[in-house]
N, C-alpha and C positions, 0 to 999 in steps of 0.2 A: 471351487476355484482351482485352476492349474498353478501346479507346483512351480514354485518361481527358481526353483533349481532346474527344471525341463527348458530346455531351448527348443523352440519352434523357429525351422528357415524360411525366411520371407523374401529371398532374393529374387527366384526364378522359377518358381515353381509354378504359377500360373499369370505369366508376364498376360494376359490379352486382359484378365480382368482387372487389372489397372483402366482400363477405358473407363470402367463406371465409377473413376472420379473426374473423367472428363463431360459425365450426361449428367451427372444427379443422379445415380443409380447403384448407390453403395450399401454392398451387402452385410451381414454382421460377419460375417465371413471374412470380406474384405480387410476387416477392422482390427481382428485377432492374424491374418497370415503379410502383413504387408506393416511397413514402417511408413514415416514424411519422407524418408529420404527415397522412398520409390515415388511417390507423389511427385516428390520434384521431378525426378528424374523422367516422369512418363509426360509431366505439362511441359516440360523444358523441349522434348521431343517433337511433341503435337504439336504447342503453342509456342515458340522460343520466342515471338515477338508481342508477345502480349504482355504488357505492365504487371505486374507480379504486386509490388507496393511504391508506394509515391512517400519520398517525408519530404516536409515542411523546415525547414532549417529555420525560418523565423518565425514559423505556427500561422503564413498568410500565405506569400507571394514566391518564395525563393525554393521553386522547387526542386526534387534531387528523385531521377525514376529509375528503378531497375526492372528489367524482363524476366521472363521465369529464363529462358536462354541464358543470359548475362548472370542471374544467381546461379543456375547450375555450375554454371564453366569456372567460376570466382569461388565456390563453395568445391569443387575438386581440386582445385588449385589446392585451396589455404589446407585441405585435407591432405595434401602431398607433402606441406611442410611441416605439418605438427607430426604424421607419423614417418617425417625422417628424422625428428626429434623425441621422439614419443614412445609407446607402447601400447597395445590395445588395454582398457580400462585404468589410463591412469586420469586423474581429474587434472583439468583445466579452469583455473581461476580466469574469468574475465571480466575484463576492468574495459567498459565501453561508455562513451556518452551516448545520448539518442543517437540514432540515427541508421543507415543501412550499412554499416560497419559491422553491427554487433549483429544483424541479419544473417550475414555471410558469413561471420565467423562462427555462429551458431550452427549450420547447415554443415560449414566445413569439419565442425567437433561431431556432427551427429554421421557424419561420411566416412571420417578416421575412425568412428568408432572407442572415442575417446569420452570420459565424462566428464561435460561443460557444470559447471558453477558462477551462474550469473551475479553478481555485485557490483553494487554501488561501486564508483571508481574513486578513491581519493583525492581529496582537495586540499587545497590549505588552510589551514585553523580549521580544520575537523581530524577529532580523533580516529585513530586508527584502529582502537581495541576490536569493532569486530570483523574487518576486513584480519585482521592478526589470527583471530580466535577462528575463522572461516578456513585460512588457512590451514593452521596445525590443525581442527577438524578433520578436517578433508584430508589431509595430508597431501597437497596438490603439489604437481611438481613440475608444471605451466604456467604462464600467464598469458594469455589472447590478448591482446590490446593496440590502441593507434599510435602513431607514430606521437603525438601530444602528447598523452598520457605518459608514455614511455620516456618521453622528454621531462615532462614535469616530475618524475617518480625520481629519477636521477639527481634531480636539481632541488627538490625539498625535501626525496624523504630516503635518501642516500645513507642515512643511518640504519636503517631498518634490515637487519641482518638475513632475517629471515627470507624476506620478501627476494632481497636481492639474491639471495643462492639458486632461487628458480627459474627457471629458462624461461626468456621470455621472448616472445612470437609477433612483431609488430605483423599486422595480418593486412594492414593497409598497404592497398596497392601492388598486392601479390598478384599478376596480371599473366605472370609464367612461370614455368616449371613446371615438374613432375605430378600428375594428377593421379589420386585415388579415390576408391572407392571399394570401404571393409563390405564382408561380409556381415549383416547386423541381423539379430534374433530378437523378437518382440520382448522376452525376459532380459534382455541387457539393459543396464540402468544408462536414461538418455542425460540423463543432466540431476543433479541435488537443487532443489528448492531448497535455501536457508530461513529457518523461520527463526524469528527475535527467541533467543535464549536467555535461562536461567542466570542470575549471575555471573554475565558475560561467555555464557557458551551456547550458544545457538546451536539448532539441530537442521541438521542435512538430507530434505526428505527425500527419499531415493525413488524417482520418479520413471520409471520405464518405457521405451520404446510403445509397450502394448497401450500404455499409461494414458500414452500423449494420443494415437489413435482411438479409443476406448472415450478418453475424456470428449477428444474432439468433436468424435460423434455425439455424443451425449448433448453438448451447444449446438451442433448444426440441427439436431432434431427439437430440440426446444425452442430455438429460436427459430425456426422454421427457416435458416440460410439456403442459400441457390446460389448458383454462379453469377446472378445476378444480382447479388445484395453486393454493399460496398460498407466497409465499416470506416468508424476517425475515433484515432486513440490516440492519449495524451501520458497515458501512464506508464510509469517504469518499467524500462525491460523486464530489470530483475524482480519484478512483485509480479506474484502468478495470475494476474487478472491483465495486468498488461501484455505480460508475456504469449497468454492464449487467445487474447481479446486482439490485441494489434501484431499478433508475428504470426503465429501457428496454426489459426483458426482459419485466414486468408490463406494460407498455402494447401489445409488439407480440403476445405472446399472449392477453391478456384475462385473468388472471389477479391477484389482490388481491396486493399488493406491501407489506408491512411493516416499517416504517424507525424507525429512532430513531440515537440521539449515539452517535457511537464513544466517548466521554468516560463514558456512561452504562452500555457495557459494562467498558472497563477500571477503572471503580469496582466494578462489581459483574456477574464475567462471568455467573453465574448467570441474571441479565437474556436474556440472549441463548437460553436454553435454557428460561426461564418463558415469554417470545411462544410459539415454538417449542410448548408448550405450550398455553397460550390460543388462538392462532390455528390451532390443528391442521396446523401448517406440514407442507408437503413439500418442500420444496428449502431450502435456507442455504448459505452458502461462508465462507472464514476463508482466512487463511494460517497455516501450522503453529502458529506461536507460540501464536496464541488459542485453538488445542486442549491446548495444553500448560497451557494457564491456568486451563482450566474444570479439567482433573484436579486441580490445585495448589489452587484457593480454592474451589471448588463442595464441601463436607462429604459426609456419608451421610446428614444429616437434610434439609439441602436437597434432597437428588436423589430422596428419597421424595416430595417434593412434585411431579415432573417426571413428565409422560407424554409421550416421546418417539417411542411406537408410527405417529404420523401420518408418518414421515420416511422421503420417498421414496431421496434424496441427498442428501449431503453434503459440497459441493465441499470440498478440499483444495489450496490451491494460490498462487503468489505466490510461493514461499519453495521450498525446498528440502523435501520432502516425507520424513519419517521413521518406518521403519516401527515405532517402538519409541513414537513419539506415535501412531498407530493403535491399536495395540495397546494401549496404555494408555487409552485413548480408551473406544474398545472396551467394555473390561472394567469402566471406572468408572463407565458408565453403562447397563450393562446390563440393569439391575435398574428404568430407565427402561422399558422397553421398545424399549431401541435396537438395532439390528440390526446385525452389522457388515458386513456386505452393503451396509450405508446408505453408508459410507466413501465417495468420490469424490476419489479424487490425481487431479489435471489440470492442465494446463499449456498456458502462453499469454503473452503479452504484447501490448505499446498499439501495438506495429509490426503487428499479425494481429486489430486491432479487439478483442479480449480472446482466444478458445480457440484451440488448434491440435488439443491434442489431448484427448480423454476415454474413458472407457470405457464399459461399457455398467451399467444401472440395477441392482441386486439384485444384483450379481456382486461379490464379495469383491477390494479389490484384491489384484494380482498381485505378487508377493516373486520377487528372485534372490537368491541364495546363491553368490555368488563367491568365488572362492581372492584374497582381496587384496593378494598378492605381485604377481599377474598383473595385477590389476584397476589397481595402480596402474602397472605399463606403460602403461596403454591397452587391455588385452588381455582377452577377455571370456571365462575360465573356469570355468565351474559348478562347485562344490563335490560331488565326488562320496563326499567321506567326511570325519570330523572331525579329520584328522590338519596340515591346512593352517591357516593361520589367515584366517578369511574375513570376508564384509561383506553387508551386503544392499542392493539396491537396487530402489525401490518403481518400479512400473509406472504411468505417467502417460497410458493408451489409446491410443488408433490413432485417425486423421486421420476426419476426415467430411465430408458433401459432397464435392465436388470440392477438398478442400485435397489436398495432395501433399505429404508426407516424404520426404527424402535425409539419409542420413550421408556428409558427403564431409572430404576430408581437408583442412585450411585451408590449407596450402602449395602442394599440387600440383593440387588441385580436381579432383582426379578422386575417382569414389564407393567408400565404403571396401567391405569387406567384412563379412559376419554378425558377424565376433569383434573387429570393430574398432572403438572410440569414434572418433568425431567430431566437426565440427562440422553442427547441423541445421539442412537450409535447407527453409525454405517455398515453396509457391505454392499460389496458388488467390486464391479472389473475397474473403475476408477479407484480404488482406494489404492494406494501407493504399498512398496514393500515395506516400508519402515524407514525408520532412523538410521542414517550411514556409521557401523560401529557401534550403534547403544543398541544391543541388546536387552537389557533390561529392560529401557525405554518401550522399543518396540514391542516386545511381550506384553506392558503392561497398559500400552496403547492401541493397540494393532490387533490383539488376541482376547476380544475379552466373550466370554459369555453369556448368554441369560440363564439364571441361575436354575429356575422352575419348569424351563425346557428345552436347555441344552442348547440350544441353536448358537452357532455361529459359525465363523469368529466375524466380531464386528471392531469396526474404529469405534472407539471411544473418542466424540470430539468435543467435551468439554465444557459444550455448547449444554445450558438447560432448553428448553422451547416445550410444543405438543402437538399434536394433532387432531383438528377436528374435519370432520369432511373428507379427509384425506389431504387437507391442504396445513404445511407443515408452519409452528409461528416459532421464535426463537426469541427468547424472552432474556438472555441473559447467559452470564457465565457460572459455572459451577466453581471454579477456581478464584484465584483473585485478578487475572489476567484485565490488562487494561486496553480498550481500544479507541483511537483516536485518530482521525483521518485514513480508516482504514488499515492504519498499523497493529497489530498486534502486541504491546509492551509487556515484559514480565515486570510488575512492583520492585521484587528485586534486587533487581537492575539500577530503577531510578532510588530504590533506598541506598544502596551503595555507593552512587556517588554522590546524595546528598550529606550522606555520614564522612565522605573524605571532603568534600568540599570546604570546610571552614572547621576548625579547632574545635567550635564552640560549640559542635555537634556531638551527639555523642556514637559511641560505633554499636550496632544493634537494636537500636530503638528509635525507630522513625517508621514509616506507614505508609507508603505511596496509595493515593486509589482517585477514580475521576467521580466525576458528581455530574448531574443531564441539570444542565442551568440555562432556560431561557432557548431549549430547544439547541444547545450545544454542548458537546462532551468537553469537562474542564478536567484538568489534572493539579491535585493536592498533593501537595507533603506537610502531614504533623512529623512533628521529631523532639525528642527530647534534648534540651541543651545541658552542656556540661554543671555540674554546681555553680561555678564560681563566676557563670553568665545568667542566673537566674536572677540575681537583685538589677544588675542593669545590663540586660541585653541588645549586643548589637542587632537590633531587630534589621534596619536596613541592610547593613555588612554582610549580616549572614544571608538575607536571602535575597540580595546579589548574588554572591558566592553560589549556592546552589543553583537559582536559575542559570547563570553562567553555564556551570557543571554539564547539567542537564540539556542544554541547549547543544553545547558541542559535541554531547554525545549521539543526542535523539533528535536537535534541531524541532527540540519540543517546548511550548510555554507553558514555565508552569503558575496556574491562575492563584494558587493559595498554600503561601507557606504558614505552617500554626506551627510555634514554637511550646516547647509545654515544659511544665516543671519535670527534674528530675525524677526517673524512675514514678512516671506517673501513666505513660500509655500503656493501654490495655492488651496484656500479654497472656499466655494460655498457665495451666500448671509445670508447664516443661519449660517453658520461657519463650515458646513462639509468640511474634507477634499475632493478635487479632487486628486485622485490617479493617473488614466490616463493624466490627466494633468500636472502631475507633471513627470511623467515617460517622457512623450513627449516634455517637458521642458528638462529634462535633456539629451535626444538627443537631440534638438536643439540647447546645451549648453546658456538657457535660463533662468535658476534658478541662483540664489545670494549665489553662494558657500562662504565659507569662510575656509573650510579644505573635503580634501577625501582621503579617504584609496580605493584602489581598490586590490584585490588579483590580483600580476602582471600575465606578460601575455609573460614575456622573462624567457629563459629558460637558467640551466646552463649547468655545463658539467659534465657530471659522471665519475670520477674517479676510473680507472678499480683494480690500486694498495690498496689493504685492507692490512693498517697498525695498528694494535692496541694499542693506548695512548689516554689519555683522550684529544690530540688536535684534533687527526685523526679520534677519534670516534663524536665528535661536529659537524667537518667538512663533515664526512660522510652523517650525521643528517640535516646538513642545503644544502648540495647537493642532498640529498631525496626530501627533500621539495622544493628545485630549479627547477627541473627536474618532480618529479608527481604532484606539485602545480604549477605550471608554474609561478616561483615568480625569479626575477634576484636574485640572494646572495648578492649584495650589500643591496639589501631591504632585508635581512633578519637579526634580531637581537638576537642572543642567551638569550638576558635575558627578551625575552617579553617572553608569553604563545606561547606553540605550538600550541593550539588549533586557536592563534589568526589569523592562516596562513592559515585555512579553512580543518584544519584539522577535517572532520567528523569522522563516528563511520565505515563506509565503506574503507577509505582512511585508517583508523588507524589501521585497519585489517591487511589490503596490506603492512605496513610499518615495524608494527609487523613480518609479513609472511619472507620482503624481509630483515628485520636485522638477523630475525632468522637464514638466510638461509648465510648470508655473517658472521654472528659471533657467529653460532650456540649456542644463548641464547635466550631464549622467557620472552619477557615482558611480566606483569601482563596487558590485556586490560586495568581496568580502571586507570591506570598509565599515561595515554595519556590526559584524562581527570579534573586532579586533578591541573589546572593551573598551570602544571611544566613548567619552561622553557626549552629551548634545551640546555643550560648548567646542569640544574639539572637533565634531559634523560641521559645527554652523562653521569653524573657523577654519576645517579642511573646503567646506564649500562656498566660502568666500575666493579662498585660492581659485578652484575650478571659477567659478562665475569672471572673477577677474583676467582668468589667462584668456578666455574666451571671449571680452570686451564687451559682455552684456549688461554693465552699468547705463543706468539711464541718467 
């Protein structure tokens, strides 16, 4: 691998063969001596009136187009002002919502020659701690963002000492002044990928100029793109599958890029498969969750309106990939003209720039059928009759490019064998430099060896999976890492603030971990409470209290709080927790409960008569939540939190969406959030129904 201290010039050294990203004709050449920001510069040139990306403001109708011309000229600009306030390699926090704002500002950080740090933007009633913790990371000494944002940062989070000492860049509507454009070396780090940290300290993957070429090619050869594909992406800038999927991948092929609010799809995932439609898409990606969603809310009469025939692939991936969401997938949209050949499991992460692995286009993914006796050893055997009890597990492709797959064993590091799970390590020109400032980190992830021949250095990603065929399966985590809607969670994380969350907790002994329930990832917390709550604990209080917690931090639900006697969870000789121990205890019903909340799992009945008074509208309210929270109504209490019912930020979309639609008023989103109970909803959306004179 080239030394990531050598700088290679990519500026002007062979300006003509920038054309072979205007034919399809890009060389591996290409890919190591040139940056995006010559891409742009060479379509902006040729093409300056051709559409670049189109977003979707309400995820249908309202649409917003920039040309490669119009971003180039808008990404020199915003380049002019950061480094008249700037320095070459200092980081840039940015705080963007959807949309072609955070486009141009990206372009303009990679022009200055500056290092971007995409984030979530701040809201109100959500915590700050890791936009805080991002920060003193990084040590940033920017903020990119729009004129809103920048208004609203003032007006709620004015106290924030830190945040406010940094210079901050409204980049909207920067239309003139001083344009630049740095000299950039493929080894310059282009931007930090944050990935969910340890007890509140997330790591800053240092992704490179070569990084972003390297990875890009790697998707455009997998996925077989042309200048004539068109992609539609719903996902977050800041998460590396949206970031390459809908910004970066469209620019280094030439290809139209269609974006709108993730907000806009979990209202109404339909959305995402009507573009898909209109824009005659070929490519999209998701993590599992979002294909389970379109089966669940997308009807027979909507899907008649879908023509899905344009659809070359369809990544899968983020998440844990399941072949019973395929297959249901499949089959409920078939009548679209969707193919299931379209299907695309793959696999990757922010350490390997986004892919490691994929498969090939048109080709069905690949199923095993293992004896899960075996399976759960470790040990990899085929099902050869129905007599066993077995499992499947989906195929995530084989490496491209020069990347390189090993299963080795994480104790002895030497490489396993065909029938042995492991853990998988990387290498190749996608793996990232490391961790921004953790050295350790990086040595101990980024450097690792096989023991019994030397070979490397590979990523260690954590990931167990194997290899058969050459096609890679991914079976799980080696660590305790939790993942959930394609997030990455550290345990913790959600241990610590279940432990500050209520008194009655104790500090150090609790156990975060998810459980695959009914073909969906749930998140638990056992924890031990203090003595003097063990005869009679507040089993509700407390775990309100923690979903609360947890919610504002991670906008996560969590399905299973188990309360347990003192000093009773299963801890190691040192006094670490065991997590899997304790997970496995709580299926065997082998932990020393003393109180649990689980979000129920009985449904009620929907009541088709829409009456309006503030009983009918309560009862409305606790029949939503009977029926999409699978909770009985007798377990449901108007005067706890709604949030305490596993209301997330996805759910309270949908509920939002289905009141509007049954009492034609829209709640303020963070209304859901602000610990109201379903008496204060019913009695805040009395007001609304009343101002608006929709009494019958």
């Amino acid at each position: 691998m080239i030394s990531y201290f050598c700088r290679i010039a990519n500026s002007t050294e062979k300006p003509m063969d920038l054309l072979n990203f205007l034919d399809d004709k890009i060389t591996e050449e290409d890919t190591y001596t040139y940056s995006l920001t010559d891409v742009l510069k060479i379509r902006a040139e040729k093409e300056p009136q051709k559409t670049a990306y189109i977003f979707l403001k309400d995820g249908e109708d309202e649409e917003e187009r920039i040309t490669y011309g119009e971003l180039y000229q808008s990404a020199l600009t915003i380049a002019g002002k950061i480094r008249k306030n700037s320095k070459e390699g200092e980081r840039a926090l940015m705080l963007y919502p959807p949309g072609l704002e955070f486009v141009k500002a990206l372009f303009g950080s990679f022009f200055a020659n500056i290092i971007a740090v995409p984030v979530y933007p701040p809201r109100k009633n959500r915590s700050l701690n890791r936009i805080m913790s991002i920060v003193d990371d990084s040590e940033a000494s920017l903020v990119l963002t729009t004129d809103y944002i920048h208004s609203s940062f003032h007006k709620n989070f004015s106290d924030i000492q830190s945040l406010k000492e940094l210079y901050w860049i409204v980049t909207e509507g920067i239309n003139a002044g001083p344009k630049f454009s740095g000299e950039i070396f493929n080894e310059d780090i282009a931007l930090l990928q944050y990935t969910s940290g340890s007890t509140g300290t997330p790591k800053g993957v240092m992704v490179t100029h070569k990084n972003i070429m390297r990875g890009s090619e790697y998707i455009r050869q997998c996925f077989m793109h042309s200048r004539k594909s068109t992609s539609v992406s719903w996902l977050p800038d800041f998460h590396d599958m949206g970031l390459f999927d809908g910004v970066l991948q469209p620019m280094y092929t030439g290809y139209l890029g269609v974006l709108f609010p993730p907000v806009a799809f979990s209202q109404k995932p339909t959305r995402w498969l009507n573009a898909m439609t209109k824009y005659k898409a070929t490519h999209s990606s998701a993590p599992n969750f979002a294909f389970d969603l379109c089966v669940e809310k997308i009807d027979e009469k909507e899907s008649m309106e879908l023509n899905l025939s344009s659809m070359d692939s369809l990544l899968n991936g983020a998440e844990p990939v399941r072949k019973e969401t395929l297959d249901e997938f499949a089959k409920h949209f078939e009548k679209t003209g969707f193919r299931e050949n379209v299907l695309y499991p793959g696999y990757g992460m922010a350490e390997t720039t986004l892919m490691i692995s994929g498969g090939f286009v048109n080709e069905k993914p690949v199923y095993l059928k293992l004896v899960k006796k075996e399976f759960e050893k470790n040990l990899i055997v085929l099902a050869r009759n129905n007599k066993s009890e077995t499992c499947f597990q989906v195929g995530v492709g084989h490496p491209w490019i020069d990347t390189v797959v090993r299963i080795v064993d994480p104790d002895t590091k030497q490489e396993c064998n065909e029938n042995e799970v492991g853990e998988i390590w990387v290498s190749g020109s996608v793996v990232t430099k490391g961790y921004w400032n953790r050295e350790k980190e990086t040595k101990e992830t980024f450097h690792a060896y096989i023991a019994d021949k030397g070979e490397g250095p590979f990523l260690r990603t954590g990931d167990l999976g194997f290899l058969r065929d050459g096609e890679l399966f991914v079976t799980g985590r080696l660590k305790d890492l939790i993942i959930i809607h394609g997030r990455n969670i550290y345990p913790q994380d959600i241990e610590l603030l279940a432990e500050t969350s209520h008194e009655g907790i104790r500090a150090n002994c609790s156990a975060a971990f998810s459980m695959d329930e009914n073909g969906s990832e749930n998140l638990h917390i056992a924890a031990e409470v203090e003595r003097m709550y063990v005869r009679n604990p507040d089993v509700e209080g407390i775990s309100d209290a923690v979903r609360q917690a947890v919610y504002d931090e991670f906008d996560l639900e969590v399905k299973g709080v188990i309360l347990l006697r003192t000093a009773s969870i299963p801890k190691t000789s040192s006094g670490k927790i065991q997590r899997k121990a304790t997970k496995k205890a709580y299926l065997e019903n082998k932990l020393n409960i003393v109180g649990v909340s689980i979000l129920g799992s009985e449904t009620g009945k929907e009541d088709s008569d829409v009456e309006v008074s503030l009983s009918s509208v309560q009862s409305w309210l606790i029949a939503w939540l009977s029926i999409n929270l699978k909770i009985g109504i007798e377990k449901i209490n108007p005067k706890r939190p709604i949030v305490a019912y596993g209301l997330n930020s996805i759910k309270a979309v949908v509920l939002r969406n289905d009141f509007l639609k049954t009492y034609g008023v829209d709640f303020p989103p963070y209304l859901f959030f602000e610990k109201m109970t379903i008496e204060d909803m019913a009695e805040k959306a009395m007001e609304l129904i009343e101002e608006k004179g929709n009494i019958q």
